[in-house]
C-alpha positions in Angstrom: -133.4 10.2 -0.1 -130.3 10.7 -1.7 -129.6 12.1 -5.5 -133.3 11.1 -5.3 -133.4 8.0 -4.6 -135.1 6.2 -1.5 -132.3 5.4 1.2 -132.2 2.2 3.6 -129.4 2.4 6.2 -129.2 -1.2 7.1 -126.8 -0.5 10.6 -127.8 1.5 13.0 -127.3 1.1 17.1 -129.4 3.1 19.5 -129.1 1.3 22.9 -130.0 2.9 26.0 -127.4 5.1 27.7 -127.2 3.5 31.1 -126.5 0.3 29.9 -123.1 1.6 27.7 -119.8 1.4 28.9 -116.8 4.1 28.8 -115.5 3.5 25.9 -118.9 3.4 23.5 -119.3 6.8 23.9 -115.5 7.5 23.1 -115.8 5.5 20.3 -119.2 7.0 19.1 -117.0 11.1 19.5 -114.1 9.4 17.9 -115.9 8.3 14.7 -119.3 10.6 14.7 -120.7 13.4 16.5 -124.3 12.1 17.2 -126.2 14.5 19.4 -126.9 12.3 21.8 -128.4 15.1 24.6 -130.9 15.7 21.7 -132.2 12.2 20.7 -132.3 10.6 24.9 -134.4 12.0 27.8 -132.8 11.8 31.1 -133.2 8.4 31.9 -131.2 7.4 28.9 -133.9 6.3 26.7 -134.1 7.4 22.9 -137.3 9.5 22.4 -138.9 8.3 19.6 -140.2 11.6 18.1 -136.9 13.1 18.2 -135.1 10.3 16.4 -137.3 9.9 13.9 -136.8 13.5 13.0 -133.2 13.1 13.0 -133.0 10.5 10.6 -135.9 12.5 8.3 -133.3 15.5 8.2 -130.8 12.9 7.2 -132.5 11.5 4.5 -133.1 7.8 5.6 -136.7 6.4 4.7 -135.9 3.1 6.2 -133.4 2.5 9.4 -132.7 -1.2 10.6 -131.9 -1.0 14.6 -129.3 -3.6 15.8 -129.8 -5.0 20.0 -126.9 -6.9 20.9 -126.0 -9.4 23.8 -122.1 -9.1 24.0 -121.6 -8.4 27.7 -118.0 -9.4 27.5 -117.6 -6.2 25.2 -120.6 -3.7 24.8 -123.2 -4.7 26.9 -126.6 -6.0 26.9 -128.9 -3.7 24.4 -132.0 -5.8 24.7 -134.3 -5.6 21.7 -137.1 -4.2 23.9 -135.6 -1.1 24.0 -136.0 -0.7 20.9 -140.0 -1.5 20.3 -140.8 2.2 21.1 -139.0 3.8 18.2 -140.3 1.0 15.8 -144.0 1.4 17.3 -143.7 5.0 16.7 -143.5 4.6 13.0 -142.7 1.3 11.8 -141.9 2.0 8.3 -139.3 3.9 9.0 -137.9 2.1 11.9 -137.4 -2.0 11.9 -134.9 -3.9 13.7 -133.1 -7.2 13.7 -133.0 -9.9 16.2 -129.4 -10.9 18.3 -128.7 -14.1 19.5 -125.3 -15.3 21.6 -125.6 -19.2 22.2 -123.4 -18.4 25.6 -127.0 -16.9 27.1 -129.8 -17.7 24.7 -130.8 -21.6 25.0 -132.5 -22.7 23.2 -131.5 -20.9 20.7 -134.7 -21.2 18.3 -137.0 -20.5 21.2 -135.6 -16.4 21.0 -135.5 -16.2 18.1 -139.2 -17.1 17.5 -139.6 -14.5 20.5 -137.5 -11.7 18.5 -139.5 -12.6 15.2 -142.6 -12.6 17.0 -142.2 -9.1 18.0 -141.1 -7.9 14.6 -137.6 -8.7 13.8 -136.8 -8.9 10.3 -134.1 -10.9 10.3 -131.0 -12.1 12.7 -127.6 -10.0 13.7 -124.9 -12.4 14.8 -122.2 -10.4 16.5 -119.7 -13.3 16.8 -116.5 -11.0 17.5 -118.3 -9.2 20.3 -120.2 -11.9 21.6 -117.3 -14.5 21.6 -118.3 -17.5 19.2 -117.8 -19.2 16.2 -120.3 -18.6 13.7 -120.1 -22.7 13.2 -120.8 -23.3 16.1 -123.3 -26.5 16.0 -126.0 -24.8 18.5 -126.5 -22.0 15.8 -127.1 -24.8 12.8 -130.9 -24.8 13.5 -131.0 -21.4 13.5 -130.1 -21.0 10.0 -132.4 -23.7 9.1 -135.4 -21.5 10.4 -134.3 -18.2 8.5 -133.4 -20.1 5.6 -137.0 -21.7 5.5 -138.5 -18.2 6.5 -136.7 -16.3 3.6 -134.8 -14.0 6.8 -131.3 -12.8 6.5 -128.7 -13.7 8.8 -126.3 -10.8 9.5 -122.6 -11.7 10.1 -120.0 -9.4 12.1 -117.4 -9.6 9.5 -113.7 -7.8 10.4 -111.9 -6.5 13.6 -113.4 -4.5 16.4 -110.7 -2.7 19.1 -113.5 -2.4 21.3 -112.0 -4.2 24.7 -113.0 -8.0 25.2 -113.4 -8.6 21.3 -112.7 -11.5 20.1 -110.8 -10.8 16.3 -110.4 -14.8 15.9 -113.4 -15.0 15.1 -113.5 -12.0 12.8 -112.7 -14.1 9.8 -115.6 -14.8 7.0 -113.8 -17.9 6.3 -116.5 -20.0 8.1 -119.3 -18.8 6.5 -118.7 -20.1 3.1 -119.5 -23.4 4.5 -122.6 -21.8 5.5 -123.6 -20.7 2.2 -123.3 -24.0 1.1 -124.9 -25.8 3.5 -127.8 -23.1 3.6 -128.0 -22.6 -0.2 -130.7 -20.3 0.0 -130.2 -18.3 3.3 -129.7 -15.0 2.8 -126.1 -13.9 4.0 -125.5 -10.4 4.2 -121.3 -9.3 5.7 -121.7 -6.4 7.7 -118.2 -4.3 7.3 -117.2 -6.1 4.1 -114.8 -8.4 5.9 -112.8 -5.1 7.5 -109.2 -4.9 8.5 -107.7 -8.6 7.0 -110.4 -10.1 4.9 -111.5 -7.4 2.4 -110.7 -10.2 -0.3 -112.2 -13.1 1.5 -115.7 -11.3 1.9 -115.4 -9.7 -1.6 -114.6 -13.3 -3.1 -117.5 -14.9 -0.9 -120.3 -12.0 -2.3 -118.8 -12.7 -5.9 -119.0 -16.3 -5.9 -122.6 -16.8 -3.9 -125.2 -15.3 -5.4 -127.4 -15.0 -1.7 -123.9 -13.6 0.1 -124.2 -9.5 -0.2 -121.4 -7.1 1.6 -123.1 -4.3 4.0 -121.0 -1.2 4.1 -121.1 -0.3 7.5 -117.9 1.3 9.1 -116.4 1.4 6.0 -115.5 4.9 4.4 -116.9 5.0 0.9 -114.3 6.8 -0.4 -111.9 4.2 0.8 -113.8 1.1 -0.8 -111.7 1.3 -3.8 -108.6 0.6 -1.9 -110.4 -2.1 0.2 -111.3 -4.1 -2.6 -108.5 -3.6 -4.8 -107.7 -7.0 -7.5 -111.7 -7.0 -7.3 -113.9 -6.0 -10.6 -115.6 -3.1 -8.1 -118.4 -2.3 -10.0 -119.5 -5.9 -10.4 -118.9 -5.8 -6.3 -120.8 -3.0 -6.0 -124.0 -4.5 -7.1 -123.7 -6.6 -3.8 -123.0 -3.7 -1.6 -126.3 -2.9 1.2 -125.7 0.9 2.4 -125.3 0.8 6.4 -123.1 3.0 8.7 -122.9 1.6 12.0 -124.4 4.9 13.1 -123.6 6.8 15.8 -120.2 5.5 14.7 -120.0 7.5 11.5 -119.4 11.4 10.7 -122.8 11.8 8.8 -125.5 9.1 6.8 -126.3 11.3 4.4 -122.4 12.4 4.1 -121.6 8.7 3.6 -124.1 8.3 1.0 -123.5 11.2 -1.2 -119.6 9.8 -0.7 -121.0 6.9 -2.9 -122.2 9.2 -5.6 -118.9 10.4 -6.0 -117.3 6.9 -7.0 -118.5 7.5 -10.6 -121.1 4.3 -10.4 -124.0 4.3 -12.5 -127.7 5.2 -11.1 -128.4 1.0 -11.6 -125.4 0.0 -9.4 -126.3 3.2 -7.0 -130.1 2.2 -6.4 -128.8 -1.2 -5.7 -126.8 0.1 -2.9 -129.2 2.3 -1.6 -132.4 0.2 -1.7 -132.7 -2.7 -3.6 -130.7 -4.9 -2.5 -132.2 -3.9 0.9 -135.8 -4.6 -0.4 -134.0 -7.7 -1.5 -132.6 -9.2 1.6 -135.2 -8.0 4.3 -138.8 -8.0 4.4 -139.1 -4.6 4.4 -141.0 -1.6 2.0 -139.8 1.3 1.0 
C-alpha cells in the first residue's frame, strides 16, 4: 500500500537471466538497482519466495508480469517462465500475454494458449517486436479481447534499446483502433514517451476505454510531459506501472505521485481503480 491505499503496479519484467542480453542489465543499473543476486538462483530463474517478499517490502498488493517475444531487441521471455511466481501466490502476482505476428501464427490460437494459462489480458510490444499495431493479422485479435472484456496493452514511445523500431512508436494508429473496437479496452504503456506525450494524452481524453499506464515515466516529470493538458482530468486515466527493474524504487515512484498535490479520488484511481477497471484482477 501506499498513503494507505492498495497499490497495483501494472509493468513489471522478470525474465530469466540467461536469456538477457548485455545491454538489459545495463539498462536495468542505469535506471534501477534491483537486487537481482537476491531475487534469482543460479540458474537464472526468479525464486518465487524471494520476489514475492520483495514486492511485500515495497508495498505492491498486485504486480502484472510482462513475457515478451522481441528477439530482434530483448529476447524471447516466454510466459512460462513466469507461471511459478504467479502459482506461488496468484493474487499478488498475474501476468499478461505477448504476441508478435512475425512468430505466433495463428495468432488467436496463442493467445487462447496464454489466456488459458492465466493471462489477463494482451502486451503488444510493437517497437521491440518490429510491427505495426494495424497490422491486419492482429485485427482478430482485438475482436477476441474486445468480446472477452481483456485489455490490449500498447508499447507507446521510444525505446534506445538496440534493434528497436521507434517508427512504430507512434500512438497514431491506435485511434483507429478505438474506433473500430469501441469497447476494447486500450491501456498506453509510457504515456506516448519521447514525441507523442500529446497524441496519447489527446487519445485517453477523447476515448473513454483508452487509459495512459505510467511506466518509465518519472512522476515528478508528468507535469512537464503533459503540459497544454487539463492534468488532473488526465490523471483520472493514469494506471500506476514502473517498468520495474527499470526504475529507482515502486514505492519511491508512488509516493512521487502523492506529492503532485492530486486529490485522494484522483490518487486511488491511479493506484487501483483504474487497474480493477481494466483487468480482471482483485485487490
Amino acid at each position: 500500500m501506499v498513503g494507505g491505499m492498495p497499490l497495483v503496479d501494472a509493468h513489471v519484467h522478470l525474465p530469466r537471466l540467461r536469456e538477457l542480453k548485455l545491454f538489459w542489465f545495463e539498462w536495468a543499473r542505469k535506471y534501477g538497482e534491483p537486487p537481482l543476486s537476491r531475487l534469482y538462483d543460479g540458474d537464472g530463474r526468479p525464486i518465487p519466495q524471494a520476489v514475492e517478499a520483495f514486492f511485500a517490502d515495497e508495498g505492491v498488493d498486485v504486480v502484472l508480469l510482462l513475457p515478451e517475444y522481441s528477439p530482434r531487441t530483448v529476447g524471447i521471455h516466454p510466459y512460462e517462465d513466469l507461471l511459478p511466481v504467479v502459482a506461488h501466490n496468484p493474487r499478488r502476482f498475474r501476468f499478461l500475454a505477448n504476441l508478435n505476428p512475425h512468430l505466433h501464427y495463428p495468432l488467436v490460437e496463442h493467445l487462447e494458449h496464454q489466456l488459458e494459462a492465466g493471462a489477463v489480458g494482451l502486451k503488444l510490444h510493437p517497437v521491440h517486436g518490429g510491427f505495426p499495431v494495424d497490422h491486419p493479422e492482429l485485427f482478430p485479435i482485438y475482436w477476441v479481447l474486445q468480446e472477452r472484456g481483456l485489455p490490449v496493452v500498447f508499447h507507446t514511445g521510444v525505446s534506445a534499446f538496440p534493434g528497436s523500431v521507434n517508427a512504430y512508436a507512434t500512438p497514431e494508429p491506435i485511434e483507429a483502433l478505438a474506433q473500430t473496437f469501441p469497447d476494447l479496452k486500450i491501456v498506453l504503456a509510457h504515456g506516448g514517451r519521447g514525441w507523442w506525450y500529446g497524441v496519447a494524452a489527446s487519445l485517453a481524453l477523447m476515448y473513454p476505454n483508452v487509459w495512459i499506464e505510467l511506466s518509465g515515466l518519472a512522476p515528478a516529470k508528468l507535469p512537464e510531459y503533459y503540459r497544454g493538458y487539463d492534468l488532473k482530468r488526465l490523471a483520472r486515466k493514469f494506471i500506476f506501472g514502473t517498468d520495474w527493474p527499470g526504475v529507482p524504487g515502486i514505492q519511491r515512484n508512488a509516493r512521487a505521485l502523492l506529492d503532485l498535490g492530486w486529490d485522494r479520488e484522483t490518487l486511488e484511481r491511479i493506484f487501483w481503480r483504474n487497474a480493477l477497471e481494466v483487468y480482471p484482477i482483485e485487490v
